[in-house]
C-alpha positions in Angstrom: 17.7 -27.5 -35.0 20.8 -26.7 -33.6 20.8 -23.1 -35.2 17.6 -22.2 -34.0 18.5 -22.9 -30.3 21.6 -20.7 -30.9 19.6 -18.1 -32.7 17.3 -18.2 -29.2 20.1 -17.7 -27.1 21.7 -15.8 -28.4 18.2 -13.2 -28.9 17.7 -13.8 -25.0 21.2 -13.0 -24.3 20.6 -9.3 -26.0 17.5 -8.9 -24.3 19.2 -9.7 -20.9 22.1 -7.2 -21.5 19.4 -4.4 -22.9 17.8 -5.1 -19.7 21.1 -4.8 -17.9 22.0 -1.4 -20.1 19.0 0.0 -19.3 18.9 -0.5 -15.2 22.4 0.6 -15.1 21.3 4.0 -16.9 18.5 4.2 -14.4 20.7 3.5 -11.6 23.4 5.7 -13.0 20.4 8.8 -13.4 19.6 8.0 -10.0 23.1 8.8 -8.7 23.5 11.8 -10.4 20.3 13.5 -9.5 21.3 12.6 -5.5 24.8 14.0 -6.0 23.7 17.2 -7.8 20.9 17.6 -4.4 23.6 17.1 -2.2 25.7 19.7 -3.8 22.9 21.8 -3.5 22.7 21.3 0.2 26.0 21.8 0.9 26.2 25.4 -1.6 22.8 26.1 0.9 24.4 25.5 4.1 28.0 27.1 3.0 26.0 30.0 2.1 24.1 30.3 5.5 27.5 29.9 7.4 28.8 32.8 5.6 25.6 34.7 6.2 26.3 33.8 9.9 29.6 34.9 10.3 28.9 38.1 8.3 26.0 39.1 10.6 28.1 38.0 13.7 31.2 40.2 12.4 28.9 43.0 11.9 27.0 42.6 15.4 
């Protein structure tokens, strides 16, 4: 009796931490996909300063 209680926890513990595993991957995907569009932003917006300048130099 006693070994199948343990057996049961011990299977809902896994399933807990799979569950765990996996949000943290999905949170962790998340993250990186917002970084990499903020990076992109940024390389847009540097770029248009330079275009700025460049054109203001010139004119």
């Amino acid at each position: 009796m006693f070994n199948s209680v343990k057996l049961n926890a011990a299977e809902q513990f896994a399933a807990t931490q799979k569950k765990d595993d996996q949000a943290r991957e999905e949170q962790n995907q998340a993250h990186k996909e917002e970084a990499e569009h903020i990076s992109k932003l940024k390389a847009l917006r540097l770029a248009k300063v330079a275009a700025d300048k460049k054109a203001a130099d010139k004119g």
